[in-house]
C-alpha positions as CSV (number, residue, x, y, z in Angstrom):
1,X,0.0,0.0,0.0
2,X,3.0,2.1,0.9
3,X,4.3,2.1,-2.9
4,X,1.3,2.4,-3.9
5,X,0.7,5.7,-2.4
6,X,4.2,6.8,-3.1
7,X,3.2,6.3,-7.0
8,X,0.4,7.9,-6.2
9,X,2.3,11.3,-5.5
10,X,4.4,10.4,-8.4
11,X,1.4,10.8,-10.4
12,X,-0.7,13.6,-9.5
13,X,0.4,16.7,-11.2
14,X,0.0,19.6,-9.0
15,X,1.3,22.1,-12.1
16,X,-2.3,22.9,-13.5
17,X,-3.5,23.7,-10.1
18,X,-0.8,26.4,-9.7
19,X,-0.9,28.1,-12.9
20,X,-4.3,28.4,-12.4
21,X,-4.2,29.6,-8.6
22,X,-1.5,32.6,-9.7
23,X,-4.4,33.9,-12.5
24,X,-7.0,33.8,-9.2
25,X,-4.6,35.4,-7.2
26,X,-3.8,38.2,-9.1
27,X,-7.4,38.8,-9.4
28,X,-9.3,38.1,-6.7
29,X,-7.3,38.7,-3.3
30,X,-10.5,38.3,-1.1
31,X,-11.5,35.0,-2.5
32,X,-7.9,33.3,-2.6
33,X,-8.1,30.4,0.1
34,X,-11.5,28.7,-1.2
35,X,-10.0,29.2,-4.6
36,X,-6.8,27.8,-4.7
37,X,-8.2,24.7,-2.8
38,X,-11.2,24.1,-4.5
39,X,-8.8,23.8,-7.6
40,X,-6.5,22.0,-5.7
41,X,-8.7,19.0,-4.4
42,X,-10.1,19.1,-7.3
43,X,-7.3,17.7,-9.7
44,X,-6.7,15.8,-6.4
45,X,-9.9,14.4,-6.1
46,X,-10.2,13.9,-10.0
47,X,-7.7,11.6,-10.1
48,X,-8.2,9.9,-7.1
49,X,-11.4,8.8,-8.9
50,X,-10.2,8.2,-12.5
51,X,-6.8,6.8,-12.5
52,X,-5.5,5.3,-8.9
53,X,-5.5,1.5,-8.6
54,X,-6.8,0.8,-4.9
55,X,-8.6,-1.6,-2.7
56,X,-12.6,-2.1,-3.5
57,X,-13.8,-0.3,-0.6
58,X,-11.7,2.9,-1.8
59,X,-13.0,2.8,-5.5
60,X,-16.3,2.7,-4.4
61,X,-16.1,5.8,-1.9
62,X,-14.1,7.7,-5.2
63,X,-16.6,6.7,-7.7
64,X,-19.4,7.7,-5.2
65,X,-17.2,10.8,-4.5
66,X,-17.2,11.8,-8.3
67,X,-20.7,12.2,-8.3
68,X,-20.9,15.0,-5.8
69,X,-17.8,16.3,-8.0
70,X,-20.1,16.9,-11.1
71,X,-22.4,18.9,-9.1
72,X,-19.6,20.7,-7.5
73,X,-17.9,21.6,-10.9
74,X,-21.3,22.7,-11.9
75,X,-21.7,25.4,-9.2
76,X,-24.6,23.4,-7.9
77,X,-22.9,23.5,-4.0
78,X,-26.2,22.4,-2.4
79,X,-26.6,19.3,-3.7
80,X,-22.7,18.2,-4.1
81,X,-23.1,18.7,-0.5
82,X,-25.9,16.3,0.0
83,X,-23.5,13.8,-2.2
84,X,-20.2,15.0,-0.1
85,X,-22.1,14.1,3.3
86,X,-23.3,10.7,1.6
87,X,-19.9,9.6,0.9
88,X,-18.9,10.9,4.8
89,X,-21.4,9.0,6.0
90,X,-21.5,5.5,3.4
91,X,-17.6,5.3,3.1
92,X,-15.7,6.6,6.3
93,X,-11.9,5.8,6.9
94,X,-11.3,6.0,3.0
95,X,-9.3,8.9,1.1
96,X,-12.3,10.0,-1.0
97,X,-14.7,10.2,2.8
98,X,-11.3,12.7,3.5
99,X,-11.7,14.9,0.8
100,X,-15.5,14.8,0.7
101,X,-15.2,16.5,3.8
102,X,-13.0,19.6,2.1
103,X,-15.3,19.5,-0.6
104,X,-18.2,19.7,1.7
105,X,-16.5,22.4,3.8
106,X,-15.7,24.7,0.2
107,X,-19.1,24.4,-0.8
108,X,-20.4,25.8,2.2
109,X,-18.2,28.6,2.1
110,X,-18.7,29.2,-1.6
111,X,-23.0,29.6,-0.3
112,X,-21.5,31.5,2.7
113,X,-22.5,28.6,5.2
114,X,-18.9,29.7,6.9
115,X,-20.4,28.4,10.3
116,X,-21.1,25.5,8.5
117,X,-17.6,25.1,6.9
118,X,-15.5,25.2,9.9
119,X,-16.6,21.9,11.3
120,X,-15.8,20.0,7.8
121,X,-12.6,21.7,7.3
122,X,-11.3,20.9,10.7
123,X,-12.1,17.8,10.0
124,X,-9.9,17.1,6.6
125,X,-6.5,15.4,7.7
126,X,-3.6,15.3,5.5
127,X,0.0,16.6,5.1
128,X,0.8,17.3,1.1
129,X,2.4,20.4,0.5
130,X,-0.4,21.9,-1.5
131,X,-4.2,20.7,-0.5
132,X,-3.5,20.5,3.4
133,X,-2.4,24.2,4.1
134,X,-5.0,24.8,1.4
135,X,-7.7,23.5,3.5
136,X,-6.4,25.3,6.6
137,X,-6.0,28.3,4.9
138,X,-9.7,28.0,4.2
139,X,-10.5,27.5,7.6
140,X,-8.6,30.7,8.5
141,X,-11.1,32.3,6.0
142,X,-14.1,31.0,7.4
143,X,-13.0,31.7,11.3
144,X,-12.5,35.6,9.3
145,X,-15.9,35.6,8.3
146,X,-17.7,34.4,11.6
147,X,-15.6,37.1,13.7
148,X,-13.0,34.9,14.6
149,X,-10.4,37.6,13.9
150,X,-7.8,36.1,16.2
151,X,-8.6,32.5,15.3
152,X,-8.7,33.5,11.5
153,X,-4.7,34.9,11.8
154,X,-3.5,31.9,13.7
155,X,-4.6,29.4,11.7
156,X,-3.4,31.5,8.4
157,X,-0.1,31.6,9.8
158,X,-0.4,27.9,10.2
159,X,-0.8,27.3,6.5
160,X,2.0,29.5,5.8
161,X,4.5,27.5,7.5
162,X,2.6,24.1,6.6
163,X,2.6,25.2,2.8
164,X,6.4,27.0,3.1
165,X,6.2,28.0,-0.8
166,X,6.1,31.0,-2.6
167,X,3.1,30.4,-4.5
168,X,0.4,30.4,-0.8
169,X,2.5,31.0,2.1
170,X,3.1,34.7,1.0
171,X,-0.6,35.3,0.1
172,X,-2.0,33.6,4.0
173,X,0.9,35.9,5.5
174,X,-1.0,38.7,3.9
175,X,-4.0,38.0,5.2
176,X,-2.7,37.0,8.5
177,X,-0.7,40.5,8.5
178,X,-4.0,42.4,7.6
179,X,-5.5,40.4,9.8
180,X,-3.6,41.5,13.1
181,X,-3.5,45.2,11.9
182,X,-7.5,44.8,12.4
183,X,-6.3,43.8,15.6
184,X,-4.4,46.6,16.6
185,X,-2.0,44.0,16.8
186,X,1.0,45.7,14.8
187,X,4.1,43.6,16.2
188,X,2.4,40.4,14.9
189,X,1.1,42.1,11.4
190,X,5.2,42.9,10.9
191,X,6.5,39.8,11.9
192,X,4.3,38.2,8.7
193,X,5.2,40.7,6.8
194,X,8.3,40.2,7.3
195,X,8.3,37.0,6.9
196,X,7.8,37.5,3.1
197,X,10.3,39.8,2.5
198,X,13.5,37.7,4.4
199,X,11.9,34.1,3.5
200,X,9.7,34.4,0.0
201,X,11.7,37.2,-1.5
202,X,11.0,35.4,-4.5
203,X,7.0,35.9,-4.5
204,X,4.9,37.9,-5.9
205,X,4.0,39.9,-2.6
206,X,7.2,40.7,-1.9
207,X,7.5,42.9,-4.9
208,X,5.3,45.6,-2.8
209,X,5.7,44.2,0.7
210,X,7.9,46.8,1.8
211,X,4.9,49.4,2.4
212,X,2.7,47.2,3.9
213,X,6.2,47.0,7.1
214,X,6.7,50.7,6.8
215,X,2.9,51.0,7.9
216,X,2.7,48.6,10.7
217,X,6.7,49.8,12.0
């Protein structure tokens, strides 16, 4: 099962997902975590379903999880969520249960359910470089929208460290940053701030990041 899974990572080809998260990211700051991961998951989940050669128990749950998929490509979040919880609740302990449950969490936030979300998010568990700090990073998002402030820039500082890349670590520490200025919390706005300009110098953000320090200094 071991190789299996290490073939697995082999195969899934993270590349689209990226290209197509820097286009969202140069457009749509706000909206960044429940993009990137709903694009994430979904070439993710996609392939879980199409292509990987698992146990009978696990096809199952990812053909049952493709379902909920159509619906969710479709925009129709209500009922890819009825689909998402059937999978939760018909298939639990398998990969596609896991990621029905970011699936159900990103479709709640896309209907702003975010009170909703943050259960099924906290419950996703896994530790790739690109859909876990993806999820968390939605999470962060959701705690954001429910007043959560606090919350909201912990858990995006998480993701930045758990993705430590310079495609999403630079835009979380953003939002953390922005986050804590809310706060009044200027000494913890500058230390993500910072954070881009000594560690992803190499980003996007950093090409500007120097006024967003000089303000919270």
């Amino acid at each position: 099962m071991a190789k299996q899974e290490i073939k697995q990572e082999q195969v899934l080809n993270v590349e689209e997902a990226v290209s197509r998260s820097e286009a969202f990211i140069n457009k749509n700051k706000k909206a960044l975590v429940i993009g990137v991961v709903a694009v994430v998951v979904l070439v993710a989940a996609g392939l879980l379903a199409s292509t990987y050669i698992i146990a009978p128990r696990e096809k199952a749950a990812a053909e049952a999880l493709f379902t909920g998929e159509q619906y969710f490509q479709n925009g129709n979040y209500e009922t890819a969520i009825v689909e998402f919880e059937a999978v939760i609740a018909d298939h639990k302990g398998t990969k596609a249960a896991n990621l029905a449950k970011a699936y159900t969490g990103i479709s709640n936030a896309k209907l702003g359910n975010y009170e909703e979300a943050i259960p099924m998010l906290k419950a996703f568990k896994g530790n790739d470089a690109m859909i876990a700090p993806s999820v968390l990073a939605a999470l962060g998002n959701c705690y954001a929208q429910v007043g959560q402030e606090a919350q909201a820039a912990a858990t995006l500082m998480k993701a930045a460290q758990k993705a430590d890349n310079n495609l999403l670590s630079p835009a979380y520490l953003i939002q953390a940053g922005q986050i804590y200025e809310k706060l009044g919390k200027k000494s913890d706005a500058l230390k993500a701030y910072t954070q881009i300009k000594e560690k992803y110098y190499g980003s996007m953000q950093a090409m500007d990041i120097d006024k967003y320090i000089e303000r919270v200094k």
